[in-house]
C-alpha positions in Angstrom: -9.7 15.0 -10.9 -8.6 12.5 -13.6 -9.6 8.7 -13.7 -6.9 6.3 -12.3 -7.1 2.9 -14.4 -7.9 -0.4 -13.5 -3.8 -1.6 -12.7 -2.3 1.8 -11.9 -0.1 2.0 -8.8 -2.2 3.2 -5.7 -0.6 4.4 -2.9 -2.0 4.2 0.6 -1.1 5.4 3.5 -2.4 4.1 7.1 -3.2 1.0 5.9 -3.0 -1.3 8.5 -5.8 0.7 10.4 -9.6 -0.2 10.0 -10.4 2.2 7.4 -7.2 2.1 5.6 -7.3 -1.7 5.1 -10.7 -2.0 3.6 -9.1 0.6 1.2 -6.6 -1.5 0.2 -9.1 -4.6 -0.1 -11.3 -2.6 -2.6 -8.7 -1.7 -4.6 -6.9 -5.0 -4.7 -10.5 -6.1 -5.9 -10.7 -3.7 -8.6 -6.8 -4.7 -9.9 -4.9 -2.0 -9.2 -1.3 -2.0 -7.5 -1.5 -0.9 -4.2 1.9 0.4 -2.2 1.1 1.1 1.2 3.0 3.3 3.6 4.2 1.4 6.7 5.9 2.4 10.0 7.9 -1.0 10.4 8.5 -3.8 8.1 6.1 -6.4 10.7 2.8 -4.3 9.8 3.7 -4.5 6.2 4.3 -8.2 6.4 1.1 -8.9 8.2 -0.8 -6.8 5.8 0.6 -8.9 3.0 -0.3 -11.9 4.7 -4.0 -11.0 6.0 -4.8 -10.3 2.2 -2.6 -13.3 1.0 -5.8 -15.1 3.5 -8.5 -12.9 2.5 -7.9 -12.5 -1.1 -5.3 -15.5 -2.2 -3.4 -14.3 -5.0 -3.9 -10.8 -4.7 -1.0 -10.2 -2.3 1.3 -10.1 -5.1 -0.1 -6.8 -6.0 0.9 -5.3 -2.8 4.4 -3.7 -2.0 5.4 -2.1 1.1 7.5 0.8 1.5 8.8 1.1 4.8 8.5 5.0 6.5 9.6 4.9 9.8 8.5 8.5 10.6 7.3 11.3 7.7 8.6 13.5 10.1 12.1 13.2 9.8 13.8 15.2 6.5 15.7 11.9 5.7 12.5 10.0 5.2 12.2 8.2 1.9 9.5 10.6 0.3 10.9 10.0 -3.2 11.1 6.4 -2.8 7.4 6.8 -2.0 6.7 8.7 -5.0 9.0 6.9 -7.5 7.0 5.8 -10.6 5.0 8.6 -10.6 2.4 8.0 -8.1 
């Protein structure tokens, strides 16, 4: 498996649960970009916001794409994966 830099683009997905969340701290801790994979735009928002509280200035390196449900064909997957990730 090849190393992913310090400031790559990370995606994760199920990042407003327990596990998924101290994912996402980690890596904002280490300096990478983190997209995370939300079901509506409010969980996105309060992700941004808990880490805007936990780690000021480090919510900047967050963006959320919004994926209502992976299910459907229509779903964004190559919004998701645009920039290579």
């Amino acid at each position: 498996m090849p190393n992913v830099s310090a400031s790559s683009k990370v995606l994760v997905t199920g990042a407003n649960g327990y596990i998924g969340q101290w994912i996402v701290r980690r890596l904002l801790e280490g300096g990478y970009l983190v997209r995370v994979a939300v079901r509506s735009a409010d969980k996105g928002n309060a992700l941004v916001k808990l880490f805007a509280e936990k780690l000021p200035g480090k919510e900047q390196n967050i963006e959320v794409s919004l994926v209502e449900d992976i299910t459907v064909v229509r779903a964004p997957v190559a919004f998701i994966l645009r920039d290579h990730i």
